[in-house]
C-alpha positions as CSV (number, residue, x, y, z in Angstrom):
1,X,0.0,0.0,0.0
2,X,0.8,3.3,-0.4
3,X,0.2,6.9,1.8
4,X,0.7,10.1,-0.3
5,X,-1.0,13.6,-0.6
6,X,-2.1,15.7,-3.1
7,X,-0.6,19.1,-2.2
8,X,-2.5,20.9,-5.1
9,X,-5.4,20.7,-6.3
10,X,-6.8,23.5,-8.9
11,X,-9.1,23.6,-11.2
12,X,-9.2,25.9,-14.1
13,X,-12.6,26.7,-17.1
14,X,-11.8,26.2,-21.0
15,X,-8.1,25.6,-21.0
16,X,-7.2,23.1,-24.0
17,X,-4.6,20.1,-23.2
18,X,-1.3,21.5,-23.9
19,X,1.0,18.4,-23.6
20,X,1.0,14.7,-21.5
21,X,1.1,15.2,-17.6
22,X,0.2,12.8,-14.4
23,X,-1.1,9.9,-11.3
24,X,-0.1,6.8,-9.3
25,X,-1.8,2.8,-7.8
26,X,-1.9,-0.7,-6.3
27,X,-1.7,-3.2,-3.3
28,X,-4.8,-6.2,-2.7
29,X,-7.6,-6.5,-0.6
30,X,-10.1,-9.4,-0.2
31,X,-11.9,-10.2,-3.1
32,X,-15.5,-8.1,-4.0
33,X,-18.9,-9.8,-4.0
34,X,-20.4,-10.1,-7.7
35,X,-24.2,-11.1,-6.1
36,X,-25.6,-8.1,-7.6
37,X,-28.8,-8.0,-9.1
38,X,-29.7,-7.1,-13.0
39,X,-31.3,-3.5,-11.8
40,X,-30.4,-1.2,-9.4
41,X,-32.6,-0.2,-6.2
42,X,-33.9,3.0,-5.4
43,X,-32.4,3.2,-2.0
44,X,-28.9,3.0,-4.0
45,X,-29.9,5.5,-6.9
46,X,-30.6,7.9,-4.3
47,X,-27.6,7.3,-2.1
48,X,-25.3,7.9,-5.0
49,X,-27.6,10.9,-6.1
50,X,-26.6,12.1,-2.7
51,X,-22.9,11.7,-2.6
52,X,-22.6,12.7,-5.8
53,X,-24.2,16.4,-4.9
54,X,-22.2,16.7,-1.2
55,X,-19.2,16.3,-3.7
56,X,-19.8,19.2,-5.8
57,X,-21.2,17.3,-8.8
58,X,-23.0,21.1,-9.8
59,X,-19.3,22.4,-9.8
60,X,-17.9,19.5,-11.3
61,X,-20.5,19.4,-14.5
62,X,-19.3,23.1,-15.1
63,X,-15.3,22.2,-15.3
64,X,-13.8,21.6,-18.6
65,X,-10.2,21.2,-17.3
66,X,-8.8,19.6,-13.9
67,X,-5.4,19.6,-13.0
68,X,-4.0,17.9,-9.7
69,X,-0.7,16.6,-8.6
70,X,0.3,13.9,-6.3
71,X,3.7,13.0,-4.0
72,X,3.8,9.8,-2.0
73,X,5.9,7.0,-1.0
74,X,5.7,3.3,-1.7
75,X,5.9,0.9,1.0
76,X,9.2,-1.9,1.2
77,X,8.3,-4.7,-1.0
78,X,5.4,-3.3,-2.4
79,X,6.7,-3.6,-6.1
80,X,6.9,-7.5,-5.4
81,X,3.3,-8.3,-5.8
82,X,2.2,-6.0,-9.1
83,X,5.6,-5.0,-10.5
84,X,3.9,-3.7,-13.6
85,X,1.1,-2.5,-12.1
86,X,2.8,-0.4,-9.3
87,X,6.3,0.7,-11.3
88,X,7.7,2.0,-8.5
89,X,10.4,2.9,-10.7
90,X,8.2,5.7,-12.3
91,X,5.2,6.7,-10.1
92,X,6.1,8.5,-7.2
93,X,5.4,12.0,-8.0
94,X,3.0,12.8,-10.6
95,X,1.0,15.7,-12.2
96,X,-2.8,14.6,-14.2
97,X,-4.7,16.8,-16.2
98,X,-8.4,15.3,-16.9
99,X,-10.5,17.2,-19.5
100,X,-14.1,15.4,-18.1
101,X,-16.4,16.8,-20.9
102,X,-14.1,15.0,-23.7
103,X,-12.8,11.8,-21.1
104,X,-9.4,12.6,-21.5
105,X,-6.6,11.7,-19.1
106,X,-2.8,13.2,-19.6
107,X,-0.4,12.3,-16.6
108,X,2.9,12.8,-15.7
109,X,4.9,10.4,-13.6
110,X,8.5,10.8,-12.2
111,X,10.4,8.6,-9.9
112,X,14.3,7.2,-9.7
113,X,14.2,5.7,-13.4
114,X,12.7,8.7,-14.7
115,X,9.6,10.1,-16.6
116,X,6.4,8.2,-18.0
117,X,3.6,10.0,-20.1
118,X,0.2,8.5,-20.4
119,X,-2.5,9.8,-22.6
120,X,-5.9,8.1,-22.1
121,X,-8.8,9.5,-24.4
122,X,-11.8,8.0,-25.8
123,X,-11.2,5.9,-29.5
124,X,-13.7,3.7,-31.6
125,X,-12.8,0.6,-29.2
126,X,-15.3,-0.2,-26.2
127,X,-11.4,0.5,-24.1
128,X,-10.9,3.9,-25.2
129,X,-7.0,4.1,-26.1
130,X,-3.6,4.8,-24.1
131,X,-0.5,5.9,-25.0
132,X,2.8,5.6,-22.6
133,X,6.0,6.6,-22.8
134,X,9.3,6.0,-20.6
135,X,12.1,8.4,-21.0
136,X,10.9,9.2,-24.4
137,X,10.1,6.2,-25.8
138,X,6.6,4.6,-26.2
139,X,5.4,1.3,-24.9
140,X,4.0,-1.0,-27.2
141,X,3.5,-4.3,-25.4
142,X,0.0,-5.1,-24.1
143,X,0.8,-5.7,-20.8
144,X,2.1,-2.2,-20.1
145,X,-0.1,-0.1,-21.9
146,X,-3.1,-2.0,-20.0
147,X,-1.5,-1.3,-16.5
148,X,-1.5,2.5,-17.3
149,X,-5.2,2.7,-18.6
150,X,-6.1,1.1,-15.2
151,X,-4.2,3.4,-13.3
152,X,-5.4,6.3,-15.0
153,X,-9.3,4.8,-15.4
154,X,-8.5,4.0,-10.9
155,X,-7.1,7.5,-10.2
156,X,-10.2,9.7,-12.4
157,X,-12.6,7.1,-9.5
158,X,-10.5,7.9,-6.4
159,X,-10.6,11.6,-6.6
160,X,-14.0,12.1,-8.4
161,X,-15.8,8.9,-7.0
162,X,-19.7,9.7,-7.0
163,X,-19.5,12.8,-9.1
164,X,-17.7,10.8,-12.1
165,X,-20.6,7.6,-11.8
166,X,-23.5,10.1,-11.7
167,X,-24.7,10.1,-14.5
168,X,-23.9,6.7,-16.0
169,X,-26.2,4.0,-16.6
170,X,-25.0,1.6,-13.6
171,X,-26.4,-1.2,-11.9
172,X,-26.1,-0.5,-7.9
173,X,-27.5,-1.5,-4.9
174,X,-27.0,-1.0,-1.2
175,X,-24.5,-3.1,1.4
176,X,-23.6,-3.3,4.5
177,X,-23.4,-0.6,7.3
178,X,-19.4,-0.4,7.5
179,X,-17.0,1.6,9.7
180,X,-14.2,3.7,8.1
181,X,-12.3,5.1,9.8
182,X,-13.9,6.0,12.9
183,X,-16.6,6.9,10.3
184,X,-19.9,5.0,9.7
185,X,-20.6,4.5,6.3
186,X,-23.6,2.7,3.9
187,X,-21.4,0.9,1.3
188,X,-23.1,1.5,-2.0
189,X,-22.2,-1.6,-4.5
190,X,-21.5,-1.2,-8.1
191,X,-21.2,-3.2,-11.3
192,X,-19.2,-0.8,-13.5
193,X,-19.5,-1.3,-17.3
194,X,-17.2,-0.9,-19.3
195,X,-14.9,-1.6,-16.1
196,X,-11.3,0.7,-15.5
197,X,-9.1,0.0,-17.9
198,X,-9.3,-3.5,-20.5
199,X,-12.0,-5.0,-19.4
200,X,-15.7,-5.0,-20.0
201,X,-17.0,-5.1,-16.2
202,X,-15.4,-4.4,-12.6
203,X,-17.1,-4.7,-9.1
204,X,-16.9,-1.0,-7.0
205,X,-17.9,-0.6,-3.5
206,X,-17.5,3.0,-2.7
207,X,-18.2,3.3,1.3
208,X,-20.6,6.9,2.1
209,X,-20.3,8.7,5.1
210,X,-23.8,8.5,7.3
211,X,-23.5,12.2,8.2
212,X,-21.7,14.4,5.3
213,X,-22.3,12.3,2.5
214,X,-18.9,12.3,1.3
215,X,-16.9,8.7,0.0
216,X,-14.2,8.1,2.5
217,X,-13.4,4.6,1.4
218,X,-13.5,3.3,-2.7
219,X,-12.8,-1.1,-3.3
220,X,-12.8,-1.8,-7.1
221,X,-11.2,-4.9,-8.7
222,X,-8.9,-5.6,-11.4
223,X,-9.9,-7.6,-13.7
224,X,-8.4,-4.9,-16.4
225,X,-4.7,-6.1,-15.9
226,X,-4.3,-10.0,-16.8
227,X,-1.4,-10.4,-13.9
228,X,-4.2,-9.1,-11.2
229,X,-7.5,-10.7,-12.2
230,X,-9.2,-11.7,-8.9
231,X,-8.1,-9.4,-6.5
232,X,-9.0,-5.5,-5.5
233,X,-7.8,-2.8,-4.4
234,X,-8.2,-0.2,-1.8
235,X,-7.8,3.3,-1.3
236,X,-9.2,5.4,1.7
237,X,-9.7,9.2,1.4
238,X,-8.8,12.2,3.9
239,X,-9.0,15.5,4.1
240,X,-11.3,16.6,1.8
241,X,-11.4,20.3,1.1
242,X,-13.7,22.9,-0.5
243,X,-11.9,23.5,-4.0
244,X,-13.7,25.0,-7.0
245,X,-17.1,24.5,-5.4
246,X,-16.3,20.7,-5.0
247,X,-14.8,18.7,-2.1
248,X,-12.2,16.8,-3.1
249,X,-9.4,14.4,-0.7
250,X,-6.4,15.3,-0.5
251,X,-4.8,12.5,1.4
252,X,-4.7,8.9,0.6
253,X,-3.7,5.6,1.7
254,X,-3.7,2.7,-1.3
């Protein structure tokens, strides 16, 4: 797992993408349920509804450019369980820049190896398409290029959570009462389709605070990398601050 921060976070109206800039993920959890039903509930439609608006989703609808930037450390080892998934080599510091009206994703890793660019945007293919580069030159292989459209597809859901799934067509229902934290929460489960990255479906559980509405916890698998199929990941949220009209985390722990 991993704790970092996001020390900026700004948002700016009708600013074009420029050039490639940043994000980070990984570590396991236990395994999602996949009982859910063919249609969502009510009770979770509204729940949702409801997180999505203590986030800022009015704000957010308005934006046509995001920029944030993270800094974090990786824990010993951590690399040993999804080498290609974590590259510890590249992702330690990063800088993204989402455009949500147009679904683009341009990030900007650095770390002791050096610089990776990934460019995720929308494309004919149910996937959308990714570019990466290390140190100037680009990755072709399928393993690599699939890694970095989960990572960007996992990063957009960690920061944006509720606000991002708003309005798509999703089938949800409600969990368990769960503690985060300190916090009591009604996890809202979800069948996302297309799922983050290559693959056609992933199971979220994004875990709603009882009292402010805001996600403080977010479980999604990974069936989008063929080397993690099976397990999920976890990232709890802190800190979240008025930016923009939205609030937004701006501590993590993967």
């Amino acid at each position: 797992s991993e704790n970092y921060t996001c020390p900026e976070v700004y948002a700016a109206l009708g600013a074009a993408l420029t050039s490639p800039l940043l994000g980070l993920l990984p570590g396991c959890v236990a395994p999602l349920p996949v009982s859910l039903s063919a249609r969502s509930t009510p009770a979770a439609q509204s729940l949702l509804n409801e997180s999505a608006a203590a986030h800022g989703l009015a704000a957010f609808k308005a934006l046509s450019d995001l920029s944030v930037s993270y800094e974090g450390a990786w824990r010993l080892l951590i690399d040993k369980l999804q080498p290609v998934l974590i590259d510890p080599g590249f992702r330690v510091k990063s800088e993204e820049r989402l455009l949500p009206r147009d679904s683009v994703i341009a990030q900007a890793h650095t770390g002791p190896s050096g610089r990776k660019f990934v460019l995720r945007r929308p494309s004919t293919h149910v996937f959308g398409d990714v570019r990466v580069w290390y140190n100037g030159e680009e990755a072709r292989d399928t393993e690599r290029r699939a890694a970095a459209a989960l990572v960007a597809d996992a990063y957009r859901l960690f920061l944006l959570g509720p606000m991002l799934l708003a309005e798509r067509t999703l089938v949800l229902e409600l969990g368990d009462i769960d503690n985060v934290n300190g916090l009591s929460c009604d996890v809202l489960r979800i069948q996302l389709a297309p799922g983050l990255g290559h693959t056609h479906i992933d199971q979220v559980a994004l875990f709603i605070d009882r009292k402010e509405r805001l996600m403080r916890r977010v479980r999604f698998s990974l069936e989008g990398l063929e080397s993690a199929k099976g397990s999920a990941h976890q990232v709890d949220l802190f800190d979240h601050q008025a930016l923009q009209g939205m609030r937004l985390p701006t501590r993590f722990a993967e």
